[in-house]
C-alpha positions in Angstrom: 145.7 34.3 58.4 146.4 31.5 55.8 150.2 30.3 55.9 152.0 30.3 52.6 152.6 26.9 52.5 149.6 26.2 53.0 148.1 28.1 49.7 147.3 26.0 46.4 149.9 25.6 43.8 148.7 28.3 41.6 148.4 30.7 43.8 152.4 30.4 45.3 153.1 30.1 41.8 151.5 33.4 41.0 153.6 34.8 44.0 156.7 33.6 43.2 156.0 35.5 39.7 155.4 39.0 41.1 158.6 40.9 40.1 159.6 43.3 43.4 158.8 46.5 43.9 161.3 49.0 41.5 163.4 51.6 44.1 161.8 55.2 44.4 163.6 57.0 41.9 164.5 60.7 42.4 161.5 61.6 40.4 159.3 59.8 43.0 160.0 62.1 46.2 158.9 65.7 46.9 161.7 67.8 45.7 161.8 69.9 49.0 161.2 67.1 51.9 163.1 64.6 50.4 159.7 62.3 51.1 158.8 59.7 49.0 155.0 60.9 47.0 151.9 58.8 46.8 151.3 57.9 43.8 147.8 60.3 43.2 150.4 63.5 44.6 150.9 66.0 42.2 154.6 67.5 42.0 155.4 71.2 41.1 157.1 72.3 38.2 160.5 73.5 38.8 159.3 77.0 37.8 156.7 77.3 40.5 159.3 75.3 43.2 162.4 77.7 42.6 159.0 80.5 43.3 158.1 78.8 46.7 161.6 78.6 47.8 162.6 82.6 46.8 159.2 83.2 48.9 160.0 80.9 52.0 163.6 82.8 52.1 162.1 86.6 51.9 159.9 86.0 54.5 161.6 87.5 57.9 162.4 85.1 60.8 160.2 85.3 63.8 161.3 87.0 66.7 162.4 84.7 69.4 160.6 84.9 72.8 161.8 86.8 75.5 162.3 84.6 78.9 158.9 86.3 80.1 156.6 85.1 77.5 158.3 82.2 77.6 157.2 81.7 81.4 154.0 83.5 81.5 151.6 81.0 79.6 153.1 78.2 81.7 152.6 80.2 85.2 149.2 81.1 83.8 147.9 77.4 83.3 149.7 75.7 86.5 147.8 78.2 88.3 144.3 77.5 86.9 145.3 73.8 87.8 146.0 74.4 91.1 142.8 76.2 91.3 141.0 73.5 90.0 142.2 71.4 92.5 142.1 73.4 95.8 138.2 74.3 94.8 136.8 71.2 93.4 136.9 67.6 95.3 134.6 65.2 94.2 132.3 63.9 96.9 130.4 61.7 94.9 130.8 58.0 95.7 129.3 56.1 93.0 129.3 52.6 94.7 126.9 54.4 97.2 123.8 51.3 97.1 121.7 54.3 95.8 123.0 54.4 92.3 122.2 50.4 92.2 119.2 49.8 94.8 116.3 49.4 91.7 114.0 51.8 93.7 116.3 54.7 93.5 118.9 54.5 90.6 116.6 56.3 88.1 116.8 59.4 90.3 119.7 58.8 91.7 122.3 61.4 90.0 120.2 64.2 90.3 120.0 63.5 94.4 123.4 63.2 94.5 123.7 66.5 92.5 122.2 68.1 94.7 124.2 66.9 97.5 127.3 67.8 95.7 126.1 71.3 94.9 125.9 71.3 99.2 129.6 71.2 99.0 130.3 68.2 101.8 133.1 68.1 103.3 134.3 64.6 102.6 133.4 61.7 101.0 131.8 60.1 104.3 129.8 63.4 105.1 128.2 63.0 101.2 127.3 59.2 102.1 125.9 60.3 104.6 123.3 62.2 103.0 122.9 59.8 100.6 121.9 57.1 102.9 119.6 59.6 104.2 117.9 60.4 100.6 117.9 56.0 99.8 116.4 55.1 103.3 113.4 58.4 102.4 112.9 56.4 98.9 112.4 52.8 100.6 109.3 51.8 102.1 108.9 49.0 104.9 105.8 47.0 103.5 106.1 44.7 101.5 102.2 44.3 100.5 100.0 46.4 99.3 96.3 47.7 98.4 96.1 50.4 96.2 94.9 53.1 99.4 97.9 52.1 101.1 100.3 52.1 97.9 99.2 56.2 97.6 99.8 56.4 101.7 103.4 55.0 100.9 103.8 57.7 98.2 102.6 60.0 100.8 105.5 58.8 103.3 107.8 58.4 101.4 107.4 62.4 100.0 107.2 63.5 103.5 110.5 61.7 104.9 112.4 63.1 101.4 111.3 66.7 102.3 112.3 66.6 106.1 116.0 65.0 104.8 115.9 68.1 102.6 114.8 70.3 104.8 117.2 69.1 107.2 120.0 68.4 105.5 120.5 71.4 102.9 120.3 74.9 102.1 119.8 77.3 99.6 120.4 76.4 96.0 121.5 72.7 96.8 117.7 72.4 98.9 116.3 73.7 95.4 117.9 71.5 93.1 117.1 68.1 95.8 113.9 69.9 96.0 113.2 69.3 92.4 114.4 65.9 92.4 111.9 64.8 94.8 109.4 65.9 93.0 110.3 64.6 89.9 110.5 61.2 91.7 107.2 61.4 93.4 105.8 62.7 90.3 106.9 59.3 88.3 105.7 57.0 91.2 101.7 58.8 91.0 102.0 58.8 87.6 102.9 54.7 87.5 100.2 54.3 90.4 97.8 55.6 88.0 99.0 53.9 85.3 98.6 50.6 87.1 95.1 51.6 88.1 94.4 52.4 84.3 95.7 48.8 83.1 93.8 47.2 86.2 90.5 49.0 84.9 91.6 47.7 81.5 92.3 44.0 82.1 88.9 43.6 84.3 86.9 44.3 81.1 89.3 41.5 79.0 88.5 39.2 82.0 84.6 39.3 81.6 84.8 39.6 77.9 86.6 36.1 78.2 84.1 34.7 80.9 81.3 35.8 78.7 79.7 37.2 82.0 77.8 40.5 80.5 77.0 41.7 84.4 80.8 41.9 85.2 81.5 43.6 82.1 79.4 46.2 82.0 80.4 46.7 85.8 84.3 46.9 84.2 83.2 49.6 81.8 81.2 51.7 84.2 84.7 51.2 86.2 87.4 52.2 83.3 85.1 55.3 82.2 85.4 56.7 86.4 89.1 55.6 85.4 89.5 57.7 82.5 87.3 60.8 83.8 90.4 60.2 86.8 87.2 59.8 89.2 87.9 56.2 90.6 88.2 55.8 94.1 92.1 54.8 93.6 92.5 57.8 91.6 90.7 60.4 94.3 92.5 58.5 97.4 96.0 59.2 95.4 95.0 62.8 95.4 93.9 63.7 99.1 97.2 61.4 99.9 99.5 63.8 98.2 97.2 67.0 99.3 97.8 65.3 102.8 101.5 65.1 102.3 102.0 68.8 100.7 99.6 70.5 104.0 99.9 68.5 107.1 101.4 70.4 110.0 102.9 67.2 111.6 103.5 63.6 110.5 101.3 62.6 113.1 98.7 64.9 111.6 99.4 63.7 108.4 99.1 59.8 109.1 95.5 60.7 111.1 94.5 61.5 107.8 95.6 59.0 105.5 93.6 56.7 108.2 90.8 58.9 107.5 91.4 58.4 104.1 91.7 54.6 104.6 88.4 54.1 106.6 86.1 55.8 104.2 87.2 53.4 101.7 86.5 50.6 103.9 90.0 49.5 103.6 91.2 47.9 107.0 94.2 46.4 105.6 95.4 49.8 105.0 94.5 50.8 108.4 96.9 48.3 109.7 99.3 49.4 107.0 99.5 52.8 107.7 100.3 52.3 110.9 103.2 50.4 109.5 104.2 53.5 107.8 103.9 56.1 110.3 106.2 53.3 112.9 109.0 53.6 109.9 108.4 57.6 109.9 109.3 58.1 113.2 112.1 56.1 113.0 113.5 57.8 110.3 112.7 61.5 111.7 114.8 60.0 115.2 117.8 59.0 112.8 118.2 62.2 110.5 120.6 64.4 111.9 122.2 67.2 110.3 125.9 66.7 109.5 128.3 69.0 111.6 128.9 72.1 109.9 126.1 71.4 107.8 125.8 71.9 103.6 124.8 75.1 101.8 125.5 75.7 98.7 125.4 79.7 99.3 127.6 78.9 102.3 
């Protein structure tokens, strides 16, 4: 804002010049209110106002309210609140690491959902669970080939169907149900992806070498890739087949070896064992919580 002093000459001048503002004459307020009228209102004639003020009179004064409808409307609302309140506590702790750990946040309201709709009993008994779901979602390797990125995919589906199988119950298992597979859905669907862009970036590499060997070797490779017939691409499939069938997790990480030694890949060998190690430790931790969660309970 400028200060007035500090204004040109002219400009105070032109100020000080400005005669003030004339008083609201009669004329200039609403002849019923009283209230002074913007200068765009349109008054009445006195005709039509002497009409409106006949009409307003006639019209008969409405009954007062008896001490009952007075006090039923109030009752009526302080008893939905109270309601409200004795049926609904939130259980949702949204500091939980889950809604911030990168791996998880993307799914991470639709697990807790779920483990709301299992109607916990506290706040710690919903954390719980929660740590159960985030600790299913991580994975304890920290490198990877692309046979034993689809076994991690594999574990990581198995351990979030026995927390959901051990944890909930009828409509809240369904709703953590279809969470889990909407997350396990994303991360095939980025492992082919990768694969895809992998394929993809080998034919830009022997374009750039000029090597006419390697690149007809990297379109042979991105045309398996597109027909989804690559080796990556088949392994991702009997690791999810694997995961969806297998009686036991021992069962289940036999055959992801399997899967791992037709492919030649020792390093997955040694990774899967990695991964069945962090299974079984996460199978001796889950526990269901005292009382338990159903959401038909």
């Amino acid at each position: 804002m400028t200060a007035i002093s500090a204004l040109p000459a002219t400009e105070l001048a032109a100020i000080s010049a400005t005669p003030p503002a004339s008083p609201i004459s009669a004329a200039d307020r609403d002849a019923i209110t009283g209230k002074s009228l913007p200068a765009a209102q349109v008054t009445l004639s006195a005709g039509a106002l002497d009409r409106l003020r006949t009409e307003r009179a006639s019209r008969p004064a409405p009954a007062a309210l008896s001490e009952t409808q007075h006090t039923e409307p109030d009752a009526a609302l302080m008893g939905l609140r109270q309601s409200a309140t004795a049926n609904t506590v939130s259980t949702t702790d949204l500091s939980h690491p889950i809604f911030s750990d990168p791996q998880t946040a993307h799914h991470a309201f639709e697990i807790a959902a779920a483990v709301a709709a299992g109607k916990p009993e506290s706040i710690a008994q919903a954390n719980a669970m929660l740590d159960a779901f985030q600790r299913a979602m991580s994975s304890p390797l920290t490198q990877w080939t692309d046979t034993s990125m689809a076994a991690d995919i594999a574990s990581q589906k198995m351990k979030l169907d026995a927390a959901n199988d051990s944890l909930l119950e009828g409509d809240a298992h369904g709703l953590a149900q279809a969470a889990i597979d909407k997350y396990i859905d994303a991360k095939v669907e980025a492992f082919n992806t990768a694969i895809e862009a992998g394929a993809t970036a080998m034919i830009d590499i022997a374009r750039e070498n000029g090597n006419a060997q390697a690149l007809a070797q990297a379109q042979a490779h991105l045309t398996q890739v597109l027909a989804g017939a690559s080796r990556a691409q088949i392994e991702i499939r009997d690791a999810m087949t694997i995961a969806n069938t297998a009686t036991t997790s021992a069962q289940a990480f036999d055959a992801l070896r399997d899967v791992a030694r037709q492919g030649g890949d020792a390093r997955a060998v040694e990774h899967i064992d990695v991964l069945q190690q962090d299974s079984e430790r996460f199978a001796a931790t889950l526990a269901r919580p005292a009382g338990g969660f159903s959401a038909t309970a």
